[in-house]
N, C-alpha and C positions, 0 to 999 in steps of 0.2 A: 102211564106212570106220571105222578105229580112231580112236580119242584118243589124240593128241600124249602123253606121260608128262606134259608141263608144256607150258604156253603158250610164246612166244616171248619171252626176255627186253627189257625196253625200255631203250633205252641209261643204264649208268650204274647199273643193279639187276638184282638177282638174282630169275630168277622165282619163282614159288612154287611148292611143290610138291604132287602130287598129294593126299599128307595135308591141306598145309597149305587147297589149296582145297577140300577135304572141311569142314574145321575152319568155314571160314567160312562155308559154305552152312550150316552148325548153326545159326551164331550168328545168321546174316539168318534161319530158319527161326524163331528165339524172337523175334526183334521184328518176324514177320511177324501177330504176335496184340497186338491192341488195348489189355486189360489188362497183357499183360508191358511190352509198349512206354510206356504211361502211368505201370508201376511204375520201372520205369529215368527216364522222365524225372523222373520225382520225386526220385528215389533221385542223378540228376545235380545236386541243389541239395542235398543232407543225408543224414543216415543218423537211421532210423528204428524201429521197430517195427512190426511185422504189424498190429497196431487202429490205429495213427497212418497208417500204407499203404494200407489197407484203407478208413480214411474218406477218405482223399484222392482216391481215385481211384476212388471209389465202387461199390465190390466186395463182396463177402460174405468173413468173415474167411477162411473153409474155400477158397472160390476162390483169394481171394489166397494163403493157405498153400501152394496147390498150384502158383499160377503162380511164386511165388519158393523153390520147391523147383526147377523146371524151369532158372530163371537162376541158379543155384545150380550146379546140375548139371552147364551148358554154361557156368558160367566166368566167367558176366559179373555176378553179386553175389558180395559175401565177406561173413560176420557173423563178430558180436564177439558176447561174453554180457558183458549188465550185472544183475549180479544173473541170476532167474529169467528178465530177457528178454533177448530174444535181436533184436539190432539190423543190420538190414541196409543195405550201402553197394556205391555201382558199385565193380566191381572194377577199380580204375586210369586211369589221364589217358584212356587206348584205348576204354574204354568210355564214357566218357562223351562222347568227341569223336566216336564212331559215333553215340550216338543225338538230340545236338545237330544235328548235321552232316543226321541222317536228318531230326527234325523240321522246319529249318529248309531242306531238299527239298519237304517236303509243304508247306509253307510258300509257299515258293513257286510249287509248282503248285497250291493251291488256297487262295490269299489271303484272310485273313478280311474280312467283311461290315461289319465293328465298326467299322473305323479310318473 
């Protein structure tokens, strides 16, 4: 049995298309890792530096250099240079209402102990 070229549209929207649901399996595929996903939620309240990243979310600089080359790559960090560093922020309202939206899923299906 083939794949459809596109899903079926749902009234009132246009479906996506075969690129476009490639695109997003990328993007679920970088916040399916633990550190990328903790670096974006960080990254959803401020924009940073790789040692300010790196302490927050308790990573090794070299690690995190590698996982925000990876967000980088698929689209969901943008940097600025301030001076010699180099500061990274979510790319856009899209990114950061994915990965609120995702935490505040886990959130739910696995409520903290704390409260």
């Amino acid at each position: 049995m083939t794949r459809p070229e596109r899903p079926p549209p749902l009234p009132g929207e246009r479906p996506p298309t075969r690129d476009q649901l490639d695109q997003a399996v990328r993007a679920l595929e970088l916040l399916a890792d633990e550190t990328r996903l903790a670096l974006l939620y960080v990254l959803t309240h401020g924009e940073y530096d790789v040692n300010t990243l790196a302490t927050l979310v308790g990573s090794s600089l070299t690690s995190t250099s590698q996982h925000l080359a990876k967000l980088r790559a698929g689209g969901l960090v943008a940097t600025l240079r301030d001076g010699k560093r180099v500061i990274y922020r979510a790319k856009g309202r899209h990114v950061r209402r994915l990965v609120i939206e995702t935490i505040a899923q886990a959130q739910r299906l696995a409520p903290s102990n704390t409260e």
